[in-house]
Phi, psi and omega in degrees: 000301166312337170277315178329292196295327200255276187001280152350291198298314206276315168296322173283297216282318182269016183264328184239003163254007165302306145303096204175115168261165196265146171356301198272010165273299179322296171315338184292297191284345170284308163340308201263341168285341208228123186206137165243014178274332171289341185104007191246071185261350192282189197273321183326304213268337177264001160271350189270327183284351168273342193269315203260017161294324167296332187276329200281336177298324194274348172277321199225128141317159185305334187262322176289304167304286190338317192278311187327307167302318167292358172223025199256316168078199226250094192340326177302331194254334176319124169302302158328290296214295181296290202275321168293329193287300167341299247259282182310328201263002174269352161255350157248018177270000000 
């Protein structure tokens, strides 16, 4: 039961940092949803770009978003792209 329990622990911890972009990616990506030169100030706009900044963090590793970004093709239409931007704006309207 105890190799069990240490096994497990050892498995959550190197499991959640395989996914996680660093600081200046999570800022980037909050950045480039949240602009306040657009008009985009309300609290409304600054949880939905904190949320989904959050799914790409939670999803995608540093190496991984990179190439994602580099094959994801036209944001509008990304099935990824769609479900998260979904995912956010419907817990936060």
């Amino acid at each position: 039961m105890k190799k069990t329990l240490i096994t497990l622990f050892i498995t959550l911890i190197f499991t959640n940092s395989a996914f996680a972009i660093s600081k200046g990616q999570w800022n980037t990506l909050y950045k480039n949803c949240y602009s306040q030169k657009d008009g985009m100030t309300t609290k409304f706009w600054k949880a939905y770009c904190k949320c989904n900044a959050n799914k790409y963090d939670a999803n995608f590793s540093e190496q991984e978003l990179i190439k994602f970004e580099k094959t994801a093709g036209n944001p509008t239409s990304n099935p990824t792209v769609v479900k998260f931007a979904r995912q956010c704006y419907d817990k936060h309207k």
